[in-house]
N, C-alpha and C positions, 0 to 999 in steps of 0.2 A: 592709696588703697589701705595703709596700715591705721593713717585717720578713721576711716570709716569704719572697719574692725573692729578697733577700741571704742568706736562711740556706742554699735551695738552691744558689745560686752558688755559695757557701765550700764547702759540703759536699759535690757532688757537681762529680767532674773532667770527667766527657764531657758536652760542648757538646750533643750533641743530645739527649739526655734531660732536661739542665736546661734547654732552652728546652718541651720538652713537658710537660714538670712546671710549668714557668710559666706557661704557654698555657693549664694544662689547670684555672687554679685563676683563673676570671671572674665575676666581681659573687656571690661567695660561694657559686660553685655548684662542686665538686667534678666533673671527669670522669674516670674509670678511663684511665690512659699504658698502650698497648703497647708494650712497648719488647724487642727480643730473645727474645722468644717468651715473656715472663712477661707480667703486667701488676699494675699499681704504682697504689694508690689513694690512697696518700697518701704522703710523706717517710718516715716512719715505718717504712713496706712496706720503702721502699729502705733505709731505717737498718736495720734487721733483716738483711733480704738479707744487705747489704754486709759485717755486725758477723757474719753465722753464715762469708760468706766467709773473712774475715780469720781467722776463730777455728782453722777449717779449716788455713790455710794455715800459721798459728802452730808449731798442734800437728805439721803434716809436717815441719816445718822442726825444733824442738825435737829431734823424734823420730830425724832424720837426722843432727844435731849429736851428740845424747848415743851412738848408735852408732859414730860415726867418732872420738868417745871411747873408750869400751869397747873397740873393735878396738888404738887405741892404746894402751891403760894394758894390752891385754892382749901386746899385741907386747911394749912394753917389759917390764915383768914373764918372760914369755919371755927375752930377751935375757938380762936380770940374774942368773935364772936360770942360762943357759948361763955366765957368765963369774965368776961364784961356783962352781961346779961345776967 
């Protein structure tokens, strides 16, 4: 039990869902966390969540980067352009 305690702590940043995920896991019986309008029946629920969030935010971020690339390599290309010309 003291395993599984510390793996929510490390894993999970907000204080009040890892005390409700602690709370929610006594003398080996499982109960369903509301927590923000989902609910969470095990670590796993929250590992998922969290890993589809990230994944999310990855690919926004990736996607914003390679375009403020593209815009540059197109500007300069333009310029070189003009100054060969």
């Amino acid at each position: 039990m003291d395993f599984n305690t510390d793996y929510v702590r490390q894993q999970i940043k907000d204080e009040t869902l890892q005390d409700l995920l602690i709370k929610s896991r006594t003398k080996n019986v499982y109960t369903p966390v509301r927590y923000e309008g989902k609910t969470y029946w095990c670590l796993d629920d929250l590992a998922q969540d969290t890993e589809t969030k990230a994944r999310a935010r990855a690919i926004r971020d990736m996607s914003i980067a390679m375009i403020i690339a593209m815009i540059s390599v197109m500007g300069l290309l333009y310029m070189s352009a003009q100054y060969i010309l």
